[in-house]
C-alpha positions as CSV (number, residue, x, y, z in Angstrom):
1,X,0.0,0.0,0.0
2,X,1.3,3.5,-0.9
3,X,3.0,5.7,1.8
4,X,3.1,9.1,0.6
5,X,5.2,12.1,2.0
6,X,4.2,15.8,2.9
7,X,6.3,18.4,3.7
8,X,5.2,20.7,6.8
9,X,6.3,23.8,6.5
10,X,7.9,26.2,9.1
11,X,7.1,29.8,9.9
12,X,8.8,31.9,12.2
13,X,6.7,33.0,15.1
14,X,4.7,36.4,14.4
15,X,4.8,36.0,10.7
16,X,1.4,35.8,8.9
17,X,1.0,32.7,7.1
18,X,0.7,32.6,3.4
19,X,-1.2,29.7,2.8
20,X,-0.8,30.3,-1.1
21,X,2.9,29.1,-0.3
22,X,1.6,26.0,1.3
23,X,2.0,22.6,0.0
24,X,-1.2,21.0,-0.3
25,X,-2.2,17.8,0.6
26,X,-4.9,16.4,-1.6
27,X,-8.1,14.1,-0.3
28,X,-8.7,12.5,-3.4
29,X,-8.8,8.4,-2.7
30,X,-12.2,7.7,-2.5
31,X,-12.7,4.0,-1.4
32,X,-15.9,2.1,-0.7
33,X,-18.6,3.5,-2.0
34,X,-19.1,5.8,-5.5
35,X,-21.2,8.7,-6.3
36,X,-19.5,11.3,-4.5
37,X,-15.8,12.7,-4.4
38,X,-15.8,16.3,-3.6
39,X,-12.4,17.9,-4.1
40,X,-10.6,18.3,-0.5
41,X,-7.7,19.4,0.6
42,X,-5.1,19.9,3.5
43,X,-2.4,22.4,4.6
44,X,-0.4,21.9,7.7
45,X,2.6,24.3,8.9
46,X,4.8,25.1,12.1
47,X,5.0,28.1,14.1
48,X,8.6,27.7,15.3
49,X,8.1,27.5,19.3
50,X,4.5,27.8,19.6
51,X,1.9,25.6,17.3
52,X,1.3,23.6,14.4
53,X,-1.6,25.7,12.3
54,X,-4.3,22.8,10.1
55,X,-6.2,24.6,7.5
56,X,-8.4,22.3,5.3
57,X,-10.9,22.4,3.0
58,X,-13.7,21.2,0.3
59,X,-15.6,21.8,-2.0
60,X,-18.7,21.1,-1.3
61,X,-22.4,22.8,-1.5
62,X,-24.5,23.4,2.1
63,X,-22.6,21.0,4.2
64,X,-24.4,19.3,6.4
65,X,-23.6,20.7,10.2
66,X,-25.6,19.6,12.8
67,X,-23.6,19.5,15.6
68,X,-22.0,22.3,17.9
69,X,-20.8,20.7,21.3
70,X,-17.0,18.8,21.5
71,X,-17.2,15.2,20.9
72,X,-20.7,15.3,20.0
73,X,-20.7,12.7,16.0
74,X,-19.4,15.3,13.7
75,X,-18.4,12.3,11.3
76,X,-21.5,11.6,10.4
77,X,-21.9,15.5,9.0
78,X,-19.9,16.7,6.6
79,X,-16.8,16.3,7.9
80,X,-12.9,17.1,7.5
81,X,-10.4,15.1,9.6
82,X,-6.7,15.1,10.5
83,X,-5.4,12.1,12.7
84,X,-1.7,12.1,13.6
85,X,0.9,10.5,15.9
86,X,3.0,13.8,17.2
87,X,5.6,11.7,19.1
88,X,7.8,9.4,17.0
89,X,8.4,7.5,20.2
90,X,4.4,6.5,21.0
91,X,1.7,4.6,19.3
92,X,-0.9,6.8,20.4
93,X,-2.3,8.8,17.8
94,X,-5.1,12.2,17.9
95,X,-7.7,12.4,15.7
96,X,-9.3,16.0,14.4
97,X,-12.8,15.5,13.2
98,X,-14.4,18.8,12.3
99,X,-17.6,20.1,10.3
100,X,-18.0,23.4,8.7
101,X,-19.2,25.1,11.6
102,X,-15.5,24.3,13.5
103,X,-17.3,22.0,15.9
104,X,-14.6,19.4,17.0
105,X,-14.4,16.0,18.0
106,X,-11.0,14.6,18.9
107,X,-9.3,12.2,21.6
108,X,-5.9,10.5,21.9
109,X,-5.2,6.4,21.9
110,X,-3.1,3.8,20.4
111,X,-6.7,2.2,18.7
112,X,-10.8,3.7,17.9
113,X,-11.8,1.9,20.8
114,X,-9.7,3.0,24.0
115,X,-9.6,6.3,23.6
116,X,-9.6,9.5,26.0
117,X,-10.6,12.8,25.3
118,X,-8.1,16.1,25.1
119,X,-9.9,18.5,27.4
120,X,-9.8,15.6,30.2
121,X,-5.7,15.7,29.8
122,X,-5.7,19.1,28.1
123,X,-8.3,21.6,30.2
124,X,-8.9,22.6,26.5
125,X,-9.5,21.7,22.7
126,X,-7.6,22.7,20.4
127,X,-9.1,26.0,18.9
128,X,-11.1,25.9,15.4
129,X,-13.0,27.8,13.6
130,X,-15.0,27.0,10.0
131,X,-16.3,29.1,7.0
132,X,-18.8,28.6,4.5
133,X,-18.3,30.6,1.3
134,X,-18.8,30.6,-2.4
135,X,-20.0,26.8,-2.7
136,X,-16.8,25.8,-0.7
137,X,-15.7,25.2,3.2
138,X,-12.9,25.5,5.5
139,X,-11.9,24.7,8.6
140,X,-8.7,26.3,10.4
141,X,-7.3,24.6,13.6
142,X,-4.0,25.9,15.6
143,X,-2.5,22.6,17.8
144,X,-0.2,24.4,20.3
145,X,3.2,22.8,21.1
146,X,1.8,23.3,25.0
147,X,-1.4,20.7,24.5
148,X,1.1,18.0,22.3
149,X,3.8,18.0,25.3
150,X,0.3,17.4,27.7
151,X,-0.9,14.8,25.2
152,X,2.6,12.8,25.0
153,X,3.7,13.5,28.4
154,X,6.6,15.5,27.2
155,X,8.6,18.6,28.3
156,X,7.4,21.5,25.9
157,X,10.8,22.6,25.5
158,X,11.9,19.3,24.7
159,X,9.3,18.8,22.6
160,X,10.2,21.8,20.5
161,X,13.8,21.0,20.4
162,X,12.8,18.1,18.6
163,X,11.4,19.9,15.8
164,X,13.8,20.5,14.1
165,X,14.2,20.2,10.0
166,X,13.6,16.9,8.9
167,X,11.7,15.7,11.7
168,X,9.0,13.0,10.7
169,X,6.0,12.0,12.4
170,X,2.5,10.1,10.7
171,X,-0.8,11.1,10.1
172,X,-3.3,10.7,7.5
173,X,-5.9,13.6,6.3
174,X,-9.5,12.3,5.6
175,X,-13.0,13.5,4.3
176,X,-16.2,11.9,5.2
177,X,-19.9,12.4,5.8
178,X,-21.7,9.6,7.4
179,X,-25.1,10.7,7.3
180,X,-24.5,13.3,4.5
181,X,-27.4,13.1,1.2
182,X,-24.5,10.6,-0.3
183,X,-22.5,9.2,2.3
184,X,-18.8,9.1,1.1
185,X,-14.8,8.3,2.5
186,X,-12.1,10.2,0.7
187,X,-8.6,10.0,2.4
188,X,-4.7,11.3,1.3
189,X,-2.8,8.3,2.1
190,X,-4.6,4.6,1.0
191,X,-6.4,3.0,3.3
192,X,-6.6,-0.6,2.8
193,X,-9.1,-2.2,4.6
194,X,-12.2,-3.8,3.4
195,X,-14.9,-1.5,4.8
196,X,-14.5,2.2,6.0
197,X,-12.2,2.1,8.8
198,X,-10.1,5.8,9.3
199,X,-8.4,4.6,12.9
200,X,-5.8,2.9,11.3
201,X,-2.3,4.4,11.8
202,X,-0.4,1.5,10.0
203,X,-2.0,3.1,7.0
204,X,-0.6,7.0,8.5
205,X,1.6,9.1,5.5
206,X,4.7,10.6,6.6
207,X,5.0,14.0,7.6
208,X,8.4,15.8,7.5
209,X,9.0,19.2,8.9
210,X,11.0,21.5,6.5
């Protein structure tokens, strides 16, 4: 199965980001079902000392958006999803689900079934907000360094010592929509099981910092 490579890259703290100078990660396996592929995409950089910043989005008519609370089903909406092992050393890996009105589901474990939530290790979530505009939506989330070194039991300073250029960790970028007019699963990096099945980090892409 293919294990593609995306290049992070690295902004010095205080600098606006210019997403236009942003690789882009494209969503465009679609596995399991037909019918629907809406183009998707994903952007990931680092703010040297402080964050990672996630900006993705889709194209895509009146999302469907039901929900508003953290950790409330936002998969089966229209939904855009980052899942990613921050520390090379552990097997536990985050997942980002997020619909178009920035609502957030997202815990930490090494599998989909034990699993525990970021505010109980956090005190927060990470902060997101989504746009609808023009046929099209977006959803912009910042990770700071300060919730990761929580999340991985890590010194924060160690932890951004680390990040240094070249540094590779896994994740995967996904779009989905359980319960959407035409359910669909669209991914970046191959998934190959037999039925829909996103909590599987043996199937992660490599992410290298720049």
């Amino acid at each position: 199965m293919e294990q593609k490579t995306y290049r992070v890259a690295r902004f010095h703290a205080g600098n606006a980001i210019d997403w236009n100078a942003v690789p882009v990660a494209e969503i465009d396996c679609y596995r399991w079902l037909t019918g629907y592929a809406p183009r998707a995409t994903a952007q990931l950089v680092y703010v040297e000392g402080e964050a990672f910043v996630l900006r993705m989005t889709c194209a895509e008519n009146a999302p469907r958006a039901v929900y508003t609370e953290y950790n409330q089903p936002v998969y089966t909406d229209s939904c855009l999803e980052f899942f990613a092992i921050w520390d090379s050393d552990s097997d536990r890996y985050v997942n980002m689900e997020m619909n178009a009105r920035g609502t957030l589901l997202s815990n930490i474990g090494a599998d989909r079934h034990e699993r525990t939530p970021i505010l109980d290790l956090c005190g927060d979530i990470f902060p997101v907000t989504g746009e609808i505009s023009g046929g099209a939506w977006a959803v912009t989330a910042t990770i700071p360094l300060a919730m990761i070194a929580k999340l991985y039991d890590l010194d924060e300073s160690e932890l951004a010592t680390r990040l240094t250029a070249g540094y590779a960790f896994r994740g995967n970028f996904y779009k989905c929509g359980d319960e959407t007019e035409i359910p669909h699963y669209g991914m970046w990096n191959p998934v190959g099981t037999e039925k829909p099945d996103f909590h599987r980090p043996e199937y992660f892409g490599t992410l290298v910092l720049d």
